[in-house]
mmCIF file as gemmi writes it, N, C-alpha and C atoms, coordinates in Angstrom:
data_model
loop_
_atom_site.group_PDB
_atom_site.id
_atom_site.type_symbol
_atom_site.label_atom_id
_atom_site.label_alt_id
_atom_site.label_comp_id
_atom_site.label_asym_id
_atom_site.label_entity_id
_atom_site.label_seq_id
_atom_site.pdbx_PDB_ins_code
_atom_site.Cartn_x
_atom_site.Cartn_y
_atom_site.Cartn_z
_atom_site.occupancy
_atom_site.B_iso_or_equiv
_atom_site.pdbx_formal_charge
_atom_site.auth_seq_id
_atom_site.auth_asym_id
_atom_site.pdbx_PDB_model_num
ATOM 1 N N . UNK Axp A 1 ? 25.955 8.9 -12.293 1 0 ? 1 A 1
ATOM 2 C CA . UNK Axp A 1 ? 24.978 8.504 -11.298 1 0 ? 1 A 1
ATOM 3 C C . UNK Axp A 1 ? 24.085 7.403 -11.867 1 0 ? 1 A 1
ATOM 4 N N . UNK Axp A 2 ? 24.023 6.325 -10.952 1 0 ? 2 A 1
ATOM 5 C CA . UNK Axp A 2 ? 22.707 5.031 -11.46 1 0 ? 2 A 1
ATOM 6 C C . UNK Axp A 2 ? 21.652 5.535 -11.454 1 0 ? 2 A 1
ATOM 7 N N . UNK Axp A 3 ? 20.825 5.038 -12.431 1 0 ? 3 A 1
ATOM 8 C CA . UNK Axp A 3 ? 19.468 5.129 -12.445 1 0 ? 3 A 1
ATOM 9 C C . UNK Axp A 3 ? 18.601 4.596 -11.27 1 0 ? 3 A 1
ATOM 10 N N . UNK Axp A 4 ? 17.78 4.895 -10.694 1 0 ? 4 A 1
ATOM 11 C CA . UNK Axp A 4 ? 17.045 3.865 -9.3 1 0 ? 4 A 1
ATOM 12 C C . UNK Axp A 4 ? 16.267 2.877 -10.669 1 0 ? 4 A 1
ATOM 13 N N . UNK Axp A 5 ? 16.486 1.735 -9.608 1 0 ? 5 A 1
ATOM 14 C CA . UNK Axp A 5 ? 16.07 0.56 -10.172 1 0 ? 5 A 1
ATOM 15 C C . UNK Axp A 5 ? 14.571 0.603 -10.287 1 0 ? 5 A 1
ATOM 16 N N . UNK Axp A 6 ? 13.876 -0.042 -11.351 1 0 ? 6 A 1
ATOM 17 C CA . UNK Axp A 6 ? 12.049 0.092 -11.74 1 0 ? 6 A 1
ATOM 18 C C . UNK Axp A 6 ? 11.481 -0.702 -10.71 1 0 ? 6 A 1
ATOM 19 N N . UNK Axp A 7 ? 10.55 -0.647 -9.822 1 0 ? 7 A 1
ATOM 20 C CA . UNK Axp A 7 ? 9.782 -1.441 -9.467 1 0 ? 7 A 1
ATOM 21 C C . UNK Axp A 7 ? 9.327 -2.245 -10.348 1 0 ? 7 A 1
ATOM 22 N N . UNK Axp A 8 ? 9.267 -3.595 -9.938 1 0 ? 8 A 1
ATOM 23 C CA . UNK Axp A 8 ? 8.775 -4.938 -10.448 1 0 ? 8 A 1
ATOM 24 C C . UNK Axp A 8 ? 6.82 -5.194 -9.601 1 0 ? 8 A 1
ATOM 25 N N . UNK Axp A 9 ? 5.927 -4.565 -10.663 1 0 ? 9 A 1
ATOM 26 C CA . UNK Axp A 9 ? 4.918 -4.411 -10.464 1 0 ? 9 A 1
ATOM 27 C C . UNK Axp A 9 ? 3.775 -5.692 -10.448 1 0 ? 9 A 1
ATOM 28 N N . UNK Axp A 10 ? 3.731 -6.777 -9.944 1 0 ? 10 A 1
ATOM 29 C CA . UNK Axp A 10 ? 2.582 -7.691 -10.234 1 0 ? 10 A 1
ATOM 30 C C . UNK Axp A 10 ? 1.268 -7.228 -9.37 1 0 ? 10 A 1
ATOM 31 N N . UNK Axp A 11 ? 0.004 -8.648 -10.229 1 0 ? 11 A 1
ATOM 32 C CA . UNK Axp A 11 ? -1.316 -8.222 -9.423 1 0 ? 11 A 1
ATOM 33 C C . UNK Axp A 11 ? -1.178 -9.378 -8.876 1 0 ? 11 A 1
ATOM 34 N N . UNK Axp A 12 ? -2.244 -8.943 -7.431 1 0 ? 12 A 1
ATOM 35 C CA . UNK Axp A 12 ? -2.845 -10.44 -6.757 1 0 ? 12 A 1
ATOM 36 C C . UNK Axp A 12 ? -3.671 -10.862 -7.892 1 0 ? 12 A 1
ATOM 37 N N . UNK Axp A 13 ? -3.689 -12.408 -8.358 1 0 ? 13 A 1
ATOM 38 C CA . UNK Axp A 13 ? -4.858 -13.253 -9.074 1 0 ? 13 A 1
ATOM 39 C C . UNK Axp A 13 ? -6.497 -13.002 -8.236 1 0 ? 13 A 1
ATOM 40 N N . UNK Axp A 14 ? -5.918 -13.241 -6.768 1 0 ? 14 A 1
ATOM 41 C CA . UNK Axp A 14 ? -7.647 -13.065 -5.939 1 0 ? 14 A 1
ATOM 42 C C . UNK Axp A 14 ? -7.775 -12.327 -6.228 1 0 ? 14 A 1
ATOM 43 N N . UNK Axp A 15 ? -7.733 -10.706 -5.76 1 0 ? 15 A 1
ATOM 44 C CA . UNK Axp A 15 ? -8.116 -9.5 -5.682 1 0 ? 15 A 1
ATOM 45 C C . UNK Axp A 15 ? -8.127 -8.466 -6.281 1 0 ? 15 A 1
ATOM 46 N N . UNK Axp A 16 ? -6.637 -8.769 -7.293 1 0 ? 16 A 1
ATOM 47 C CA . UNK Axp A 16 ? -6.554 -7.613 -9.061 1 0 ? 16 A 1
ATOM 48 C C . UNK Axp A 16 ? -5.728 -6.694 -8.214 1 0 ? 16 A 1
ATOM 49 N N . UNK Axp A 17 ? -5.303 -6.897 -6.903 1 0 ? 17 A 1
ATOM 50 C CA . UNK Axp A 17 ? -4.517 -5.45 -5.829 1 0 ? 17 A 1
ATOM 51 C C . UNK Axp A 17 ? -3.322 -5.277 -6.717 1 0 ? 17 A 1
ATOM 52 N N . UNK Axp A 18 ? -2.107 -4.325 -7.37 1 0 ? 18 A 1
ATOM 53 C CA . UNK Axp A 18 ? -1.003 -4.329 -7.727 1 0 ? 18 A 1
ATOM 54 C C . UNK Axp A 18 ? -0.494 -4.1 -6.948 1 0 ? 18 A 1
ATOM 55 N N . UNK Axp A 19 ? 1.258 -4.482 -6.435 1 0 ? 19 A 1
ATOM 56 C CA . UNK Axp A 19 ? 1.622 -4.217 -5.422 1 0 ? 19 A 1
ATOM 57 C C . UNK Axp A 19 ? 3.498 -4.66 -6.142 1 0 ? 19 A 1
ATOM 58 N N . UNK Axp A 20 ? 4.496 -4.592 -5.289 1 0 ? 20 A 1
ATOM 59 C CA . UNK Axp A 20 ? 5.626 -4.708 -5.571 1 0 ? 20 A 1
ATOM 60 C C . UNK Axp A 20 ? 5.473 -6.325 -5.955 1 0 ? 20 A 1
ATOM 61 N N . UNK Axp A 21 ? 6.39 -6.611 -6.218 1 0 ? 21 A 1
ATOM 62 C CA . UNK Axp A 21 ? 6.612 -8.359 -6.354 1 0 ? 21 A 1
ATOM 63 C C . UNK Axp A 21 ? 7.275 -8.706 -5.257 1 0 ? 21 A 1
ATOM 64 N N . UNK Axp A 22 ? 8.11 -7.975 -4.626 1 0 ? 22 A 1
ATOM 65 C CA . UNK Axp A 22 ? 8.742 -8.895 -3.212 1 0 ? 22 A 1
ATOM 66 C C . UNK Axp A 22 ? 7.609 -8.625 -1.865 1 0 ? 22 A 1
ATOM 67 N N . UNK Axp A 23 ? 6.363 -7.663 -2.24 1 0 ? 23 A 1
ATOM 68 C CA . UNK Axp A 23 ? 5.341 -7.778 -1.449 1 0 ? 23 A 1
ATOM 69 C C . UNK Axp A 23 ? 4.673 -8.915 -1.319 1 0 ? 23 A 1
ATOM 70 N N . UNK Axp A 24 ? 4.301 -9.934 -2.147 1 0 ? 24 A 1
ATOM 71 C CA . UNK Axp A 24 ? 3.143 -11.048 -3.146 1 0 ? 24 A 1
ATOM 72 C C . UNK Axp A 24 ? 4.102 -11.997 -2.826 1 0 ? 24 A 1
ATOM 73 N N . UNK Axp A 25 ? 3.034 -13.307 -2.763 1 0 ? 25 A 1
ATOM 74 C CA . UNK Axp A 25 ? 3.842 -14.067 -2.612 1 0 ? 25 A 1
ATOM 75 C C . UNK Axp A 25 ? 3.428 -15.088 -4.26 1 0 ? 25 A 1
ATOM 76 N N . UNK Axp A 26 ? 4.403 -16.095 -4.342 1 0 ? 26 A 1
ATOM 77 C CA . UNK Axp A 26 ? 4.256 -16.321 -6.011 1 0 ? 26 A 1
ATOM 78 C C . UNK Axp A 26 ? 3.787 -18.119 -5.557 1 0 ? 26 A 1
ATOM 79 N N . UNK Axp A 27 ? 3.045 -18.446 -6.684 1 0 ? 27 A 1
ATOM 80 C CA . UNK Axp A 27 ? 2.477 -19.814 -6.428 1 0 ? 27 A 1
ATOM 81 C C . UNK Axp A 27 ? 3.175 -20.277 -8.553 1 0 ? 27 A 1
ATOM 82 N N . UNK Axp A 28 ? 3.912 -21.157 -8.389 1 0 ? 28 A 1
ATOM 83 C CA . UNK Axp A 28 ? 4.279 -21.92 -9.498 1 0 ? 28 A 1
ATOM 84 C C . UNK Axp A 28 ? 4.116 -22.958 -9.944 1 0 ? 28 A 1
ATOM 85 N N . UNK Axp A 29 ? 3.805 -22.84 -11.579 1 0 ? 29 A 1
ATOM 86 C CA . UNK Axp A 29 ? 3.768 -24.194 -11.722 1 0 ? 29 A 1
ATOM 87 C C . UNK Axp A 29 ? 5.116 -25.084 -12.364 1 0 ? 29 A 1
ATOM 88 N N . UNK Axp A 30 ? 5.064 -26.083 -11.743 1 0 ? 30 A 1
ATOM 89 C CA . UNK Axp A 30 ? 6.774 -27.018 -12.427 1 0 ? 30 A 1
ATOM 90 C C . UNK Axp A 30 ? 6.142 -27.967 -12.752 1 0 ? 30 A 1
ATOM 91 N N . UNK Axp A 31 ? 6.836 -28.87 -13.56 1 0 ? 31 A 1
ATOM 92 C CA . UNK Axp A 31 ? 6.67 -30.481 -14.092 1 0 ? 31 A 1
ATOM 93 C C . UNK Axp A 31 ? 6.55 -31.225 -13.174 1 0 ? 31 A 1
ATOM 94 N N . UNK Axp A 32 ? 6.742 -30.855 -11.395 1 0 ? 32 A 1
ATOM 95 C CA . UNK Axp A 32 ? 6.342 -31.751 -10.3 1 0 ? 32 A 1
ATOM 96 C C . UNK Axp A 32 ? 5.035 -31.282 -9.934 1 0 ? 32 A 1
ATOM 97 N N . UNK Axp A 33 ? 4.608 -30.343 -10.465 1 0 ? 33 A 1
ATOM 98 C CA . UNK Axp A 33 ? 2.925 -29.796 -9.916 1 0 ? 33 A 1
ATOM 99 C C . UNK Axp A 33 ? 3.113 -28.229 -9.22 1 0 ? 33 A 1
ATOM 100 N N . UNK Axp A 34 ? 2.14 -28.021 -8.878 1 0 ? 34 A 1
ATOM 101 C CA . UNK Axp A 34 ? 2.21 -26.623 -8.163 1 0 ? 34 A 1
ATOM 102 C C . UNK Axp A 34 ? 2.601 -26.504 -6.759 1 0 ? 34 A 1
ATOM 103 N N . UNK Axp A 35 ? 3.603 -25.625 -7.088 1 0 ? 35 A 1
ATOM 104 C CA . UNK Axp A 35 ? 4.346 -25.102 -5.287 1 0 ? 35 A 1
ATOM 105 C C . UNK Axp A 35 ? 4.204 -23.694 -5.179 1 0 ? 35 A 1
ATOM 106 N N . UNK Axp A 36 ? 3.781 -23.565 -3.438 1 0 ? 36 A 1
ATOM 107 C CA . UNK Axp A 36 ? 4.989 -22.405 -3.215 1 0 ? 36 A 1
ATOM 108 C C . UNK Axp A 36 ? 6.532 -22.271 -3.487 1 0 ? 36 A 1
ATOM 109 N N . UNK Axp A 37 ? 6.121 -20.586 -4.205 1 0 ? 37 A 1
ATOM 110 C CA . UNK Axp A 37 ? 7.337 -20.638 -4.47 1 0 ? 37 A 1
ATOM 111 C C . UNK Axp A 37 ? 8.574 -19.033 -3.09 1 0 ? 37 A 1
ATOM 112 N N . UNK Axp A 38 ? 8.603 -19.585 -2.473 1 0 ? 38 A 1
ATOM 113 C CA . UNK Axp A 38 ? 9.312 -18.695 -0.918 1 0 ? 38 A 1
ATOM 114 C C . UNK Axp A 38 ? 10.278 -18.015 -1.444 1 0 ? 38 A 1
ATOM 115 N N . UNK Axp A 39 ? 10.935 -18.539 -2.422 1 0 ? 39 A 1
ATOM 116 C CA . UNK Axp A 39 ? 12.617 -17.348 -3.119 1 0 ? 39 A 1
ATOM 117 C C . UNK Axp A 39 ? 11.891 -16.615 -3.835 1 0 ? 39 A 1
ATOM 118 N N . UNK Axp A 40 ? 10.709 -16.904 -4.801 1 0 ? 40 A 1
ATOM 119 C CA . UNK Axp A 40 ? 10.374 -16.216 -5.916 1 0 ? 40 A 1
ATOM 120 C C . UNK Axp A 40 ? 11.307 -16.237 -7.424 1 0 ? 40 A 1
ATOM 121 N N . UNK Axp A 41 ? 12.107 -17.134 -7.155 1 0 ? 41 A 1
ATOM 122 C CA . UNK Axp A 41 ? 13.065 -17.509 -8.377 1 0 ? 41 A 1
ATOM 123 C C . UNK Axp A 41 ? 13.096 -18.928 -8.851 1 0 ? 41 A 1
ATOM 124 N N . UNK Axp A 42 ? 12.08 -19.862 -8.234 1 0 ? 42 A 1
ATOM 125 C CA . UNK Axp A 42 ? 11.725 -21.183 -9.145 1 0 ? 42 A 1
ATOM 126 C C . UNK Axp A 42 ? 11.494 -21.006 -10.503 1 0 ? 42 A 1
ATOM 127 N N . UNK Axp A 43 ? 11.658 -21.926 -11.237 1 0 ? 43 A 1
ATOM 128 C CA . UNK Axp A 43 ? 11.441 -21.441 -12.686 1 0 ? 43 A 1
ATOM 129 C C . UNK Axp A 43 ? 10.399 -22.323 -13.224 1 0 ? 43 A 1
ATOM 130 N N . UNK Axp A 44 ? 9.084 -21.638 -14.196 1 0 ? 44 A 1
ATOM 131 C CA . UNK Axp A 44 ? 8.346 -22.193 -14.239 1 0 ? 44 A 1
ATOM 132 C C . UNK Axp A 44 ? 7.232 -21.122 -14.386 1 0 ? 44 A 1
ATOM 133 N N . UNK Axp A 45 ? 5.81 -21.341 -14.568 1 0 ? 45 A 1
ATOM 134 C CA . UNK Axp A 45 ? 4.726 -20.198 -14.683 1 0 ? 45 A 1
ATOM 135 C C . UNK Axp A 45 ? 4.383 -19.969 -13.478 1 0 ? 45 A 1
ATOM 136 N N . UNK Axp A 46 ? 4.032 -18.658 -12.916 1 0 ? 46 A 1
ATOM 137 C CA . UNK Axp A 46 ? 3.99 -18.324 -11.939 1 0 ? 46 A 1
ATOM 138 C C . UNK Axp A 46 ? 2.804 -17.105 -11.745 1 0 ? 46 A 1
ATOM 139 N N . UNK Axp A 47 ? 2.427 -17.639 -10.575 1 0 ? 47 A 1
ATOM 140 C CA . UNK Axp A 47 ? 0.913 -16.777 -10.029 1 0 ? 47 A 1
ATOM 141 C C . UNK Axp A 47 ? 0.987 -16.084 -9.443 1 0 ? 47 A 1
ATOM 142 N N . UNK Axp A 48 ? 0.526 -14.655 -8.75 1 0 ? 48 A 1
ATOM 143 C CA . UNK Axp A 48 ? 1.019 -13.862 -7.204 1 0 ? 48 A 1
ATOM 144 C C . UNK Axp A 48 ? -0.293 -13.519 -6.633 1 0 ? 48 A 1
ATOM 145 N N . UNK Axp A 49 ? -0.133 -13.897 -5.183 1 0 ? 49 A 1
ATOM 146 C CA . UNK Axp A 49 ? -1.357 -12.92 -4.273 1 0 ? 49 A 1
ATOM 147 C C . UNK Axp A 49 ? -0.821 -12.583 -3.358 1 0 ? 49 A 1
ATOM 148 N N . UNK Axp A 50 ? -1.488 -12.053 -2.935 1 0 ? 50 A 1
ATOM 149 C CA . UNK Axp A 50 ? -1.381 -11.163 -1.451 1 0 ? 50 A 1
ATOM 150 C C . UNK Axp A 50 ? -1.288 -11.624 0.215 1 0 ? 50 A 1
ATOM 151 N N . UNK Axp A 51 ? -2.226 -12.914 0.094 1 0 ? 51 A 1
ATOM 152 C CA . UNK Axp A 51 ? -2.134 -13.602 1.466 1 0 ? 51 A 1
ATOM 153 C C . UNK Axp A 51 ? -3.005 -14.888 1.257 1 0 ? 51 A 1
ATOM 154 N N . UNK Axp A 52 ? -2.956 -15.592 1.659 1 0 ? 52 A 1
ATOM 155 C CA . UNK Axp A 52 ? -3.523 -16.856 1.973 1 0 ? 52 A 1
ATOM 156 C C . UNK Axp A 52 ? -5.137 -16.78 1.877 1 0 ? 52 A 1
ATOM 157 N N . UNK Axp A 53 ? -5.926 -16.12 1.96 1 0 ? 53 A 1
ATOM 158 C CA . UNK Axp A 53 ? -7.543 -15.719 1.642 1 0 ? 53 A 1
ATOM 159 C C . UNK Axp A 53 ? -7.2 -15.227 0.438 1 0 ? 53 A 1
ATOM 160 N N . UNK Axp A 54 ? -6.755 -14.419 -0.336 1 0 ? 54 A 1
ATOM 161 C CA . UNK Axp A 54 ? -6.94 -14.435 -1.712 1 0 ? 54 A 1
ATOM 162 C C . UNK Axp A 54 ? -6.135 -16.061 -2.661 1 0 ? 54 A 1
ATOM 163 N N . UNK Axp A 55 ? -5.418 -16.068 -1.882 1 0 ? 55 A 1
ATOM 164 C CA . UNK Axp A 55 ? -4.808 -17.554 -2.482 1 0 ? 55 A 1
ATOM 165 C C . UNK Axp A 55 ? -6.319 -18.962 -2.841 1 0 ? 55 A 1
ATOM 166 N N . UNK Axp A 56 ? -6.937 -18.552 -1.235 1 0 ? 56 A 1
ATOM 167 C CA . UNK Axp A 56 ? -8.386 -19.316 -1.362 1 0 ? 56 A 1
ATOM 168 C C . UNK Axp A 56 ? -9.316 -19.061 -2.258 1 0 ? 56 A 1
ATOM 169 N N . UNK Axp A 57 ? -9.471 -17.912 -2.453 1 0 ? 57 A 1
ATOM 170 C CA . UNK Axp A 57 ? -10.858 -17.266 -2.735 1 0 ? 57 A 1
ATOM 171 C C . UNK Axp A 57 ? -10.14 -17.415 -4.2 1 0 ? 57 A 1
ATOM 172 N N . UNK Axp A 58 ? -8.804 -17.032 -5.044 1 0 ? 58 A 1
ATOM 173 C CA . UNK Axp A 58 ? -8.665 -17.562 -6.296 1 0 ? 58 A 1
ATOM 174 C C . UNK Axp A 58 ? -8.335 -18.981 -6.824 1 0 ? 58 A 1
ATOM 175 N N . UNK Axp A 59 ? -8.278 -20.066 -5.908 1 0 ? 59 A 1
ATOM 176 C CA . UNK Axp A 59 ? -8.585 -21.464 -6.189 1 0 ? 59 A 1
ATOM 177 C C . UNK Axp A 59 ? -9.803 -21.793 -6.077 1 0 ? 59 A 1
ATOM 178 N N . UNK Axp A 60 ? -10.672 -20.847 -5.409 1 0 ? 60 A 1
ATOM 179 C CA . UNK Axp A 60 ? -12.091 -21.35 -5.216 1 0 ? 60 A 1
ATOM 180 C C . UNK Axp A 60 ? -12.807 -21.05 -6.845 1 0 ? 60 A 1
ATOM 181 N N . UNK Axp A 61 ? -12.291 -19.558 -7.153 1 0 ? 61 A 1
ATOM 182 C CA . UNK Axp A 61 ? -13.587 -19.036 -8.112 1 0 ? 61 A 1
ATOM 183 C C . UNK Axp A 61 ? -12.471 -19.324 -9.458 1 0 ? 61 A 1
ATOM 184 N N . UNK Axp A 62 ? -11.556 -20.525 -9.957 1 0 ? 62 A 1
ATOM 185 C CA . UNK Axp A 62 ? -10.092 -21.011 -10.54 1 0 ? 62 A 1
ATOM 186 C C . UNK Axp A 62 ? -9.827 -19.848 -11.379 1 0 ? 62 A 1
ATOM 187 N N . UNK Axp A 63 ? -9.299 -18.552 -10.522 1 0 ? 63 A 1
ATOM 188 C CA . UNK Axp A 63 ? -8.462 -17.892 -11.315 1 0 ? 63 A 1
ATOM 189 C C . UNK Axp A 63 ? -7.125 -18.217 -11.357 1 0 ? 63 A 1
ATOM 190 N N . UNK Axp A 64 ? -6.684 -18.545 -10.213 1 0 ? 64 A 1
ATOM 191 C CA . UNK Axp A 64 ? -5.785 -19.308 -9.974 1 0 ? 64 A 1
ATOM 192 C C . UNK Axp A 64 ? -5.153 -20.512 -11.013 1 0 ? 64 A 1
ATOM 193 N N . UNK Axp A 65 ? -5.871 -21.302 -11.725 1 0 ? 65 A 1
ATOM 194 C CA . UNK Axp A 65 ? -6.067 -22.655 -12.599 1 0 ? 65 A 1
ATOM 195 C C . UNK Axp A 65 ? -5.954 -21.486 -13.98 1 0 ? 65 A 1
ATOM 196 N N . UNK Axp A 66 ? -6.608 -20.882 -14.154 1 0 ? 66 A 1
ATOM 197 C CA . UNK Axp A 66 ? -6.11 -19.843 -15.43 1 0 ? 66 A 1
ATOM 198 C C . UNK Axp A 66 ? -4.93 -19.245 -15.76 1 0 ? 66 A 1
ATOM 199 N N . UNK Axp A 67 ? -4.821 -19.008 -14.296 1 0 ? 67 A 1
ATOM 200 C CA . UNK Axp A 67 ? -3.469 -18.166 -14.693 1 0 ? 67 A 1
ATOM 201 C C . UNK Axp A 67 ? -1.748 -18.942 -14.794 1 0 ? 67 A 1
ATOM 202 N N . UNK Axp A 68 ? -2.535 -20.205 -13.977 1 0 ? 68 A 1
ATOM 203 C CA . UNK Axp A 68 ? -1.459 -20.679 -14.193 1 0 ? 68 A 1
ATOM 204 C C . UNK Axp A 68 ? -1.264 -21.762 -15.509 1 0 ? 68 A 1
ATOM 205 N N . UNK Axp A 69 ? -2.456 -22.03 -16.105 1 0 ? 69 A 1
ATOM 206 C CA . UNK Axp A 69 ? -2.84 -22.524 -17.324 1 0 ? 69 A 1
ATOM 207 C C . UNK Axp A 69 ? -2.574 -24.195 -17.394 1 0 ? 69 A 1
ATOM 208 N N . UNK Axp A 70 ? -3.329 -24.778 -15.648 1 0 ? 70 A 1
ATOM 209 C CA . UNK Axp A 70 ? -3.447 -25.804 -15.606 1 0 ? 70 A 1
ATOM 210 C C . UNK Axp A 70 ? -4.588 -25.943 -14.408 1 0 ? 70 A 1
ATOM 211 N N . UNK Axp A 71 ? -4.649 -27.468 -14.11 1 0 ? 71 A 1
ATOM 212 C CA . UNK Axp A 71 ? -5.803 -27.846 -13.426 1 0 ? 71 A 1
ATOM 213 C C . UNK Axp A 71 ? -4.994 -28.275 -12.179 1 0 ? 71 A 1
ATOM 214 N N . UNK Axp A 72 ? -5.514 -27.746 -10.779 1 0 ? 72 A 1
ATOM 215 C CA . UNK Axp A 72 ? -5.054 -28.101 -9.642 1 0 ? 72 A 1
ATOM 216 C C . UNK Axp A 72 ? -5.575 -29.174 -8.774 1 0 ? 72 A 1
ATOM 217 N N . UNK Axp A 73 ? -5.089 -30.18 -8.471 1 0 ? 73 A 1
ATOM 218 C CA . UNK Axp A 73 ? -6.084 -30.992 -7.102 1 0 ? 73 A 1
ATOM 219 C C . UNK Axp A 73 ? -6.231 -29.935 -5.873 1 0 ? 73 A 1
ATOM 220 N N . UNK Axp A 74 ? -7.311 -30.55 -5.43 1 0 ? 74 A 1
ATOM 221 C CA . UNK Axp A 74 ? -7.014 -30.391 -4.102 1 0 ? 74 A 1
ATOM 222 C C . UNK Axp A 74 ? -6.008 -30.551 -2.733 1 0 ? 74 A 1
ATOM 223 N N . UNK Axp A 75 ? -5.807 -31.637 -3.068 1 0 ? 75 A 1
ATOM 224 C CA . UNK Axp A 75 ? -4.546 -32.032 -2.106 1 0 ? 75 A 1
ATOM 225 C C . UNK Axp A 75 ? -2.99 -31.177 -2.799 1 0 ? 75 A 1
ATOM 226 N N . UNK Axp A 76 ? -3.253 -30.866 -3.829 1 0 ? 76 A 1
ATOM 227 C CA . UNK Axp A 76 ? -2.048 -30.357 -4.113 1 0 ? 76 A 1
ATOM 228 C C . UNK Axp A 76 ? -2.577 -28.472 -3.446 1 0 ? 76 A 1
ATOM 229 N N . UNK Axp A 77 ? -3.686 -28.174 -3.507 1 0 ? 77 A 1
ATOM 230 C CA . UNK Axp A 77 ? -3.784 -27.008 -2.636 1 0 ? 77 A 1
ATOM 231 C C . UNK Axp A 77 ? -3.323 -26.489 -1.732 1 0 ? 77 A 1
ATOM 232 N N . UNK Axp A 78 ? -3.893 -28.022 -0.758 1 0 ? 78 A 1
ATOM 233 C CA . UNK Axp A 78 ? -4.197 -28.161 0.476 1 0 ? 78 A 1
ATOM 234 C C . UNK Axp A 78 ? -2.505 -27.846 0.798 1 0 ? 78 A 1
ATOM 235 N N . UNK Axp A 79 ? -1.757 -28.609 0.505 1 0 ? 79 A 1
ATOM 236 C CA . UNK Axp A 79 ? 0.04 -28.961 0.526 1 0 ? 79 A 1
ATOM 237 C C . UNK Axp A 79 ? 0.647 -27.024 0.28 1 0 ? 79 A 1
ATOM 238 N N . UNK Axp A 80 ? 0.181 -26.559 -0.874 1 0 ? 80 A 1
ATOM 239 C CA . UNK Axp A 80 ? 0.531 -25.136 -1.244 1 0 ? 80 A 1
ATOM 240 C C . UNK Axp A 80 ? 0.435 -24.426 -0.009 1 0 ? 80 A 1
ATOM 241 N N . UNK Axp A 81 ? -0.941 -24.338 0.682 1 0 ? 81 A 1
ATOM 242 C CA . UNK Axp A 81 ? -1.146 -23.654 2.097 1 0 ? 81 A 1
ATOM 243 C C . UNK Axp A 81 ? -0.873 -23.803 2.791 1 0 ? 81 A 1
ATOM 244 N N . UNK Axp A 82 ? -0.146 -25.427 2.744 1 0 ? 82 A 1
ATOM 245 C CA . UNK Axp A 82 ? 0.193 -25.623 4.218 1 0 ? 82 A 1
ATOM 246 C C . UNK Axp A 82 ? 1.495 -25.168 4.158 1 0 ? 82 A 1
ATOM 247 N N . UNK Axp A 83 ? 2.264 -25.202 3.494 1 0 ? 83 A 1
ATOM 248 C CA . UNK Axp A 83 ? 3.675 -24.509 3.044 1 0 ? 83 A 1
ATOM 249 C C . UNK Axp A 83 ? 3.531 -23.08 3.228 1 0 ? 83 A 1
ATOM 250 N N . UNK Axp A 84 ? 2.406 -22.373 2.591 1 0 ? 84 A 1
ATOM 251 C CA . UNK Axp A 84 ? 2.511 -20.972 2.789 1 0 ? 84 A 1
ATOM 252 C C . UNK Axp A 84 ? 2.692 -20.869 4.307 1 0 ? 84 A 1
ATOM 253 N N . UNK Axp A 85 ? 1.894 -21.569 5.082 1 0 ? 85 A 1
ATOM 254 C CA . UNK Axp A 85 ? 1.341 -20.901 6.962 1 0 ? 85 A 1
ATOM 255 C C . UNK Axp A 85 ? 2.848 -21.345 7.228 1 0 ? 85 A 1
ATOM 256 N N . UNK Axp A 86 ? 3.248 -22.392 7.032 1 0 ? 86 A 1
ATOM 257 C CA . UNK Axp A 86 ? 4.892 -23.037 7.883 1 0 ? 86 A 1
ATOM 258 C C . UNK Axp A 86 ? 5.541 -21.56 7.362 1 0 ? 86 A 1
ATOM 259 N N . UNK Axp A 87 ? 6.203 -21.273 5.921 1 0 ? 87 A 1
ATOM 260 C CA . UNK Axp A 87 ? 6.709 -20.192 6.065 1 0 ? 87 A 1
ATOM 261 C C . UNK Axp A 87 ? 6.198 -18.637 7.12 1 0 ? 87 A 1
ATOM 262 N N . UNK Axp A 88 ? 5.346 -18.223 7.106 1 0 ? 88 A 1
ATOM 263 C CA . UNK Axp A 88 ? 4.608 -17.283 7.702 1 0 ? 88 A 1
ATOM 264 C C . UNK Axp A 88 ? 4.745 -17.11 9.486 1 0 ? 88 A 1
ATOM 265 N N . UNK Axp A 89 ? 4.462 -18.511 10.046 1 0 ? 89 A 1
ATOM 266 C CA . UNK Axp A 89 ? 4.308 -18.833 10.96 1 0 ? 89 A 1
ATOM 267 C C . UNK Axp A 89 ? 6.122 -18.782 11.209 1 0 ? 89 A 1
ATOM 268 N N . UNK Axp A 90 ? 6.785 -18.762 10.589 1 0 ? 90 A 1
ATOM 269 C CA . UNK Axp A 90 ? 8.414 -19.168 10.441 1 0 ? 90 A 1
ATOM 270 C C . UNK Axp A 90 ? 9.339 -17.643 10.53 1 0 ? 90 A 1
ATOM 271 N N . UNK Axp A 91 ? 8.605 -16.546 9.885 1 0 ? 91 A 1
ATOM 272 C CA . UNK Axp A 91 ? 9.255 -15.444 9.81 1 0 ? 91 A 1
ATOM 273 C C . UNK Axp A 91 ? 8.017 -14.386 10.992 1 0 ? 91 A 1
ATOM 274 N N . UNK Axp A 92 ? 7.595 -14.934 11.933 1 0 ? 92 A 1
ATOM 275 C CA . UNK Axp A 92 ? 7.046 -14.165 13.089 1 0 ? 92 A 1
ATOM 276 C C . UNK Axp A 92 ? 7.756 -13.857 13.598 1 0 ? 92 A 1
């Protein structure tokens, strides 16, 4: 008999919530800058929250910029969210 597979446990950066990893959504960083990442299998350092207000509220207060162990523009934010809502708005 298989073993059941371990849950893959991350925290939101905003909020510290733990939750599954295919719950969270992951924000990465690559050598082109920071993306959403929608597969969760980009390769590269990688951030997780919960929804789009903790995504804010940890670029606002840069936990976000810590964790990913670089400095973000704004417009490269702005681009991250707008990607998050298109997906979101996409799987209604």
């Amino acid at each position: 008999m298989e073993e059941a597979r371990q849950k893959r446990v991350r925290t939101c950066v905003g909020c510290g919530t733990q939750s599954d990893k295919v719950q969270l959504l992951r924000i990465v960083r690559t050598d082109e800058g920071v993306k959403f990442d929608a597969t969760g299998r980009v390769p590269g350092r990688g951030a997780y929250v919960c929804s789009q207000e903790c995504l804010s509220d940890a670029f606002s207060s840069r936990k976000l910029q810590r964790a990913l162990r670089c400095s973000i523009e704004r417009s490269n934010m702005d681009q991250v969210m707008a990607d998050m809502a298109t997906l979101s708005a996409q799987t209604r």
